[in-house]
N, C-alpha and C positions, 0 to 999 in steps of 0.2 A: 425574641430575637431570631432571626431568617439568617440560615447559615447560608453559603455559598458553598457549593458542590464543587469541589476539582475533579474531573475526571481525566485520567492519564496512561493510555494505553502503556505497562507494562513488557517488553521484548525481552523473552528469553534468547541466548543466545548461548553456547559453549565457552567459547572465547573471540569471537568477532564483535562484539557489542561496539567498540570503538570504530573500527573499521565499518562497520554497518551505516552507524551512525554518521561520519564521514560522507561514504557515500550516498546517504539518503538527503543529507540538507546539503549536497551539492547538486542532487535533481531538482529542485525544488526552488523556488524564487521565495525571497522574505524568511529563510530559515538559517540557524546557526545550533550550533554546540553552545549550550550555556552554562554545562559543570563536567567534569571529570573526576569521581572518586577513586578511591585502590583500596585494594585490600590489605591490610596489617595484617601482625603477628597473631592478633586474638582470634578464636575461635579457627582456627587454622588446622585441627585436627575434623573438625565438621566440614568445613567448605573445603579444604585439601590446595588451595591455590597459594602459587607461592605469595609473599609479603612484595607492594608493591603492585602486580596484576592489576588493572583496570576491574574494578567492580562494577560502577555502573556510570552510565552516561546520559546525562538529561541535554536532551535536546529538542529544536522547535522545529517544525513542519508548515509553512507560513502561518507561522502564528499557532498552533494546535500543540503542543509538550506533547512531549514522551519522554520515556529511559528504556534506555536499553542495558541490561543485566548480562555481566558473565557469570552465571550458572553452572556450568559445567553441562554436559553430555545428557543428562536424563531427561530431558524433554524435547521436543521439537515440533515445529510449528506445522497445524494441517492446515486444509483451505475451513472447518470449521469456524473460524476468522480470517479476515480477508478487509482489505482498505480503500474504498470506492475513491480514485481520483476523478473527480466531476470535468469532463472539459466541454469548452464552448464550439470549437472548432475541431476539423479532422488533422488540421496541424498538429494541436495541442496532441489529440487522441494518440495520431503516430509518433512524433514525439516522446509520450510518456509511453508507449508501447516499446519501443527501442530500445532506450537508456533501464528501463526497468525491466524489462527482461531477459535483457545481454546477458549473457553465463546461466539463464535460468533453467528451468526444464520443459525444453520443448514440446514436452508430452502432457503439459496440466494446459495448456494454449486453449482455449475455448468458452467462445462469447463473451469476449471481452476480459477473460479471468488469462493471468497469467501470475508465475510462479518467479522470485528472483533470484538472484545468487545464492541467497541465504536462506531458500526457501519460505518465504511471507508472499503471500497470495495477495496480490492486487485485481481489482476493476477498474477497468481503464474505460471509460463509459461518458458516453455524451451525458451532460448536466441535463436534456430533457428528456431521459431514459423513463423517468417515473412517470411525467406527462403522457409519453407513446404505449407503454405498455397498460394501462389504465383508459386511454383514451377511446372514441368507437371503432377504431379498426389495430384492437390489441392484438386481434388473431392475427391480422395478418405481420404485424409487426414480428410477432415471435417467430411466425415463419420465417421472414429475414435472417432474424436473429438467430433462430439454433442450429445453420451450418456454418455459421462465420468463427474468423479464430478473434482476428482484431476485428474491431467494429469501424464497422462504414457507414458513418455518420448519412451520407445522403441516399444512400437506399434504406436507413430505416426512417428518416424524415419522409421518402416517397411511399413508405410504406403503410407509415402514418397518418396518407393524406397530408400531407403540407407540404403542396406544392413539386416541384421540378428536386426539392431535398439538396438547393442548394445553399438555402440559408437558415437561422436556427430561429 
């Protein structure tokens, strides 16, 4: 018997888990909130939250689950993981640049990596990033690529040989 694999990104959070969540499948097209738990009385001397606190939130990312976890304070998220949004176009690119990194930190900004309110490290990256940098003119590609903050889809298409880097 072939079991089926769920794999479900995990988000530690202190106590934003809801709010997080919230705002991330309002970025996103085709996603929702699908549960909302809380914490009880039980085990209340180990987790320390009060009864009632949102515990965890499962929600979808067009189509991809997660939960997000109120944890409390001892952990926090490095760019060690990080969540490549694929776009097709420099709309999209700007776009999910903008909205996800409003309130973030200015200072993690580079080659397409940015950082968001809640500190989770996104790639905000043309969907043919893996083709360009693999491809015969990767060098020059990465020279593009490692002064840029957001990326610019058609100079690293020009960079990659194809074409004037105005289409994908």
């Amino acid at each position: 018997m072939q079991v089926k694999a769920h794999i479900v990104p995990c988000l530690w959070f202190d106590t934003q888990a809801e709010e997080a969540a919230n705002f991330y499948v309002s970025v996103f097209p085709n996603s929702r909130i699908t549960q909302v738990s809380h914490y009880g009385e039980e085990g209340r001397e180990v987790h320390g939250m009060a009864p009632g606190t949102v515990l965890t939130v499962a929600f979808e990312l067009d189509g991809q689950p997660f939960t997000a976890l109120n944890g409390g304070p001892a952990f926090r998220f490095s760019e060690a993981v990080s969540f490549q949004v694929r776009c097709d176009t420099q709309d999209e690119i700007d776009r999910y640049w903008e909205v996800l990194g409003a309130g973030g930190d200015e200072a993690a900004r580079q080659c397409g990596w940015l950082k968001d309110r809640y500190g989770l490290s996104w790639q905000v990256m043309p969907g043919v990033m893996d083709e360009l940098i693999v491809g015969p003119r990767s060098e020059q590609v990465m020279a593009a690529l490692m002064p840029m903050k957001k990326l610019d889809l058609a100079a690293l298409l020009a960079a990659g040989g194809r074409g004037d880097g105005a289409g994908v």
